[in-house]
C-alpha positions in Angstrom: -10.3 5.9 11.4 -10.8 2.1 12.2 -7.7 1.2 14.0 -7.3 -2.8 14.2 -5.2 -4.2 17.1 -3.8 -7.2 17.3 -1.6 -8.0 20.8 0.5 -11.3 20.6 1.4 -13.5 23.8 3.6 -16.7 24.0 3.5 -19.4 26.5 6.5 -20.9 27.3 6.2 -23.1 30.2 5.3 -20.7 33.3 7.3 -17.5 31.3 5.4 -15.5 29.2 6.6 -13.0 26.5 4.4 -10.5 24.9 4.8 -8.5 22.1 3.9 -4.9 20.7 1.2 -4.4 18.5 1.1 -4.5 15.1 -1.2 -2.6 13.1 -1.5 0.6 10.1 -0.6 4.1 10.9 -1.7 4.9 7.6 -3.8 3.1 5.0 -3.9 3.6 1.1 -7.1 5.8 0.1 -8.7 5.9 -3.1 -6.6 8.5 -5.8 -7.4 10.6 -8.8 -4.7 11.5 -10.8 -3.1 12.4 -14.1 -1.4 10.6 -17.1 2.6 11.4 -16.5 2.2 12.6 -13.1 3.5 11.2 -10.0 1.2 9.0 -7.9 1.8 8.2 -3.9 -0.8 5.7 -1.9 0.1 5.8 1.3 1.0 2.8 3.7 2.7 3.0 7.2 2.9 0.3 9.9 3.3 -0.2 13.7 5.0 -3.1 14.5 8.5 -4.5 16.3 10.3 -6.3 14.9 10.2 -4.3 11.7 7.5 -5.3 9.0 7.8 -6.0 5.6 5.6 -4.0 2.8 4.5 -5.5 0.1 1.6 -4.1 -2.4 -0.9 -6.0 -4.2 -2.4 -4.1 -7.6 -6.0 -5.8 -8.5 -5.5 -9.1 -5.8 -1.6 -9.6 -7.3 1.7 -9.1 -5.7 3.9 -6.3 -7.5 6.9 -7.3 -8.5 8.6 -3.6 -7.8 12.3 -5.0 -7.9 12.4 -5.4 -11.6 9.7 -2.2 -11.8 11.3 1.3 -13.1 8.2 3.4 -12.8 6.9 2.3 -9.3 9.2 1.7 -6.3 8.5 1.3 -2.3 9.2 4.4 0.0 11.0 4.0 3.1 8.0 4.4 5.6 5.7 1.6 3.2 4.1 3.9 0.5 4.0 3.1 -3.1 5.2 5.7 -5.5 4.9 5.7 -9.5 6.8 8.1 -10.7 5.1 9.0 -13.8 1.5 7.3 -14.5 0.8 5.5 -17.9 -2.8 5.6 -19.3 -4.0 5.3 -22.9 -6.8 4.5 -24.6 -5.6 1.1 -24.6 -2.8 0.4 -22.1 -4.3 1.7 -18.3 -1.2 -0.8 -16.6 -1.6 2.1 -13.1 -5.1 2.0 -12.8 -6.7 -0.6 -10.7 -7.4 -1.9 -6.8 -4.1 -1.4 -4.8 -3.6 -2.8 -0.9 -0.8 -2.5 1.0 0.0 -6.1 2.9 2.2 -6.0 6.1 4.6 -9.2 7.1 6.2 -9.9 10.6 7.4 -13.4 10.4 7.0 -14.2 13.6 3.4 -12.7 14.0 1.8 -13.3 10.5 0.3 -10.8 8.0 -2.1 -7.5 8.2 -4.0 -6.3 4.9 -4.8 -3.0 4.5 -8.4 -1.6 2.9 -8.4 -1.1 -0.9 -8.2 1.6 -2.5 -8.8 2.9 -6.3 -6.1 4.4 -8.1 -8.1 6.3 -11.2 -6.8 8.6 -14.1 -8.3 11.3 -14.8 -9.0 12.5 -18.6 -7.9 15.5 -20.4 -9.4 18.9 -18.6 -10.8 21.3 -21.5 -12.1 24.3 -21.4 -14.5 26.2 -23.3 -14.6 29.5 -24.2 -18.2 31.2 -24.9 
């Protein structure tokens, strides 16, 4: 796994204060799943003070306040509780990326990662 540092130093006259990195524990990876099942892509961050997730679905922030079907887990990870995909509404599927805020330091954004439904399993008897 690629790990991408980034170390942060301020210079305040001849003090200097340095703080700790800030980078993913854990990145979202491309999913199969199934219509009406649960769907986790996992995001976790290192970084003090505290980061804020957010999730971008095909290059657009989620709105997951006013979302009953996919919510934030404590440690970053996005969760849809039940996936919705029909022959002609597919709102779950796409290109998800986790994005990482500390104010003070800027932002980190994660690789992308597919989140596909799989169609109905059949099988034949012969």
């Amino acid at each position: 796994m690629q790990r991408l540092t980034f170390f942060f130093v301020l210079l305040a006259g001849s003090a200097f204060r340095t703080f700790t990195p800030f980078y993913f524990l854990t990145e979202p990876a491309d999913t199969v799943t199934l219509r009406g099942t649960p769907a986790i892509l996992n995001c976790s961050v290192y970084a003090e003070p505290a980061a804020k997730i957010e999730w971008k679905k095909d290059g657009t922030f989620l709105n997951l306040v006013s979302d009953d079907r996919r919510r934030l887990l404590s440690e970053g990870s996005l969760l849809i509780t039940s996936v919705v995909h029909s022959k002609h509404n597919k709102p779950d599927e796409g290109i998800y990326q986790c994005v990482a805020t500390v104010d003070s330091l800027g932002s980190i954004v994660s690789r992308t990662a597919r989140l596909s439904v799989a169609g109905k399993c059949y099988v034949l008897h012969v």
